[in-house]
N, C-alpha and C positions, 0 to 999 in steps of 0.2 A: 419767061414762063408766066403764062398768067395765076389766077391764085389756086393751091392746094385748099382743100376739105379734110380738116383731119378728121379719121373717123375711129373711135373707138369700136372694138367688134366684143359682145355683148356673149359670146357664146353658148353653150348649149343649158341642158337643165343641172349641172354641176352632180351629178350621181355619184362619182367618187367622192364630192369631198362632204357632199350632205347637207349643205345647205349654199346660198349664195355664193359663192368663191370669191368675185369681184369684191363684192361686201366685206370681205375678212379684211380684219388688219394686219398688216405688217408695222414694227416701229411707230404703232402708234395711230395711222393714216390707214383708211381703207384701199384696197389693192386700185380700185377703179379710180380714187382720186388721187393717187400718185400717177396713174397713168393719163389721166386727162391734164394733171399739172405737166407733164414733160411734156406733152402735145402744146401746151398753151404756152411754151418756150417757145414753140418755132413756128404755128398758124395760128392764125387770130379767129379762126372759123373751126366749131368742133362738134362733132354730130354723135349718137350713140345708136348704134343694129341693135337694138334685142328683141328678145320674142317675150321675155315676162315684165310684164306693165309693173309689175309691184316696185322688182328691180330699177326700172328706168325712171320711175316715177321719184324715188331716194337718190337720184345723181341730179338729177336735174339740167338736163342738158333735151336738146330739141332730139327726139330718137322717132325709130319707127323699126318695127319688126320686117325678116325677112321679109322681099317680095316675091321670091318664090321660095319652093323647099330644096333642099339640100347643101343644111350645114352652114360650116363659115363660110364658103365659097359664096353660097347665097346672101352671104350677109355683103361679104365683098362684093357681088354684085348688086346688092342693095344701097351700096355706101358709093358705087359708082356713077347709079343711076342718078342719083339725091345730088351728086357733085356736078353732071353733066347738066340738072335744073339749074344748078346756083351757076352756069357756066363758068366754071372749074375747070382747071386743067387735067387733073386727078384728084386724087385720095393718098392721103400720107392713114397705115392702117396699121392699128397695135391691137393687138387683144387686151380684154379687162386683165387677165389675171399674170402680166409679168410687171411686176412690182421695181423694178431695177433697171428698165430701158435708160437708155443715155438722148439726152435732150438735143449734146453735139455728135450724136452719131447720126440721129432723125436728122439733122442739117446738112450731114454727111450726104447722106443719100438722095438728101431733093438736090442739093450741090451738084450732083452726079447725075441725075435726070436730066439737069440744064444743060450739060453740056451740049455741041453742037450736032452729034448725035441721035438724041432726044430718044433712049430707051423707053419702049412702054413700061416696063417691071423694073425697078432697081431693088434690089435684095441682099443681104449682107450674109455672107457667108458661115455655116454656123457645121457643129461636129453629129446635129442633129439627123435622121433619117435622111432626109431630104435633102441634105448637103449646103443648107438657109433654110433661113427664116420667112415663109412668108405673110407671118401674122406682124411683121415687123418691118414694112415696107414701104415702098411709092409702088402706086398703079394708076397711069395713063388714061384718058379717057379709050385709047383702042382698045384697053382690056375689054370694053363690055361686052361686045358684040363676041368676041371671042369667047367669054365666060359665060353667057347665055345658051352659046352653041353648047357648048362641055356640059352645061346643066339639062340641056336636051338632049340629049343622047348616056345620061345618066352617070357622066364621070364627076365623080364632087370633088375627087383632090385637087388640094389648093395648086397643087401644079399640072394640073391635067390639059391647062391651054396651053402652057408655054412655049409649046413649040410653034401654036402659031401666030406669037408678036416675040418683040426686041426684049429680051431680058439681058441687064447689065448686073452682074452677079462682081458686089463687092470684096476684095480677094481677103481671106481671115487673117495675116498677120495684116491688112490695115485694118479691120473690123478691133482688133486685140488693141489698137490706138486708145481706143475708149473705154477699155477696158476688160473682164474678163470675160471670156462671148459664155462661159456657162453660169455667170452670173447676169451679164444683159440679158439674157434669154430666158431667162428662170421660169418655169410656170409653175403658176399653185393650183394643182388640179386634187391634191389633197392633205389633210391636216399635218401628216407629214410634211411636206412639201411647206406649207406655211412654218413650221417650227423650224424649218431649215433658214428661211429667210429670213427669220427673227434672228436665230443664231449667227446672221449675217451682219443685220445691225448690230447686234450686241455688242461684237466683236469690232466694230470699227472698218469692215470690208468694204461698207458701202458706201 
């Protein structure tokens, strides 16, 4: 497999939690630079989707806002496009605000990409809506053209293409390997939500 793009996905204007999300600290570290540090475990290449420059401008990483609208899907299509310039294989893609991702679970899944195979989507199994994670993933350079279609015809869920590429959906007692998928998974979408994850460090959980 040639090289992954990891890309942090930037997400929207944070209205539940009232200011930045990404920005807030967890244990001390801002949500986004823990999550670019666990990226910078497993690609040497790491990009940043967002739409507010102020934001992107305090990380410090080479970013660009969606290229088109709707949502993270767009951003995912955004992180694809950027990846298929640097001729990339894909995008290995986390969102800013989960604070707790596993550096050897992301290895897990590009692991699983390579096989002989060669899934477009690898995604790790989660108790979430959706049944995975897809802000916690690999995506193929075929996702584009698929996720473009989905964005013209106006479906923005994150899983609104799948069914027309290879998704290898990793099974959740091996996802649990790495530990607890409602602690990998964690989002801070509000101040709640960050006081939980402190009481996480605090505690020695994580």
């Amino acid at each position: 497999m040639s090289a992954v793009l990891g890309a942090v996905i930037g997400g929207g204007r944070s209205e539940r939690y009232g200011e930045p999300k990404a920005l807030a600290r967890v244990g001390g570290r801002r949500i986004i630079d823990r999550v670019r540090g666990c990226l910078h475990e497993v690609v040497d290449d790491i990009v940043l989707i967002a739409n507010d420059a102020e934001l992107a401008a305090s990380v410090g990483l080479e970013w660009r806002p969606d290229a088109l609208s709707g949502g993270a899907l767009a951003g995912l299509f955004t992180a694809l496009q950027w990846s298929r310039e640097r001729g990339c294989h894909g995008v290995l893609a986390i969102a800013c605000d989960m604070p707790f991702v596993s550096p050897a679970l992301l290895r897990h899944l590009l692991e699983r990409a390579a096989l002989a195979d060669e899934p477009d989507v690898v995604a790790p199994a989660s108790d979430g809506p959706r049944g995975l994670e897809p802000l916690c993933a690999y995506y193929g350079d075929a996702c584009l053209e698929a996720i473009e279609r989905a964005l013209g015809r106006g479906d923005r869920r994150l899983i609104g293409f799948h069914e027309h590429v290879r998704v290898a959906l990793v099974p959740f007692d091996e996802v649990a390997v790495f530990g607890r998928p409602e602690v990998l998974f964690l989002n801070i979408n509000t101040p709640a939500d960050r006081a939980a994850a402190e009481r996480l460090v605090l505690e020695g959980s994580v």
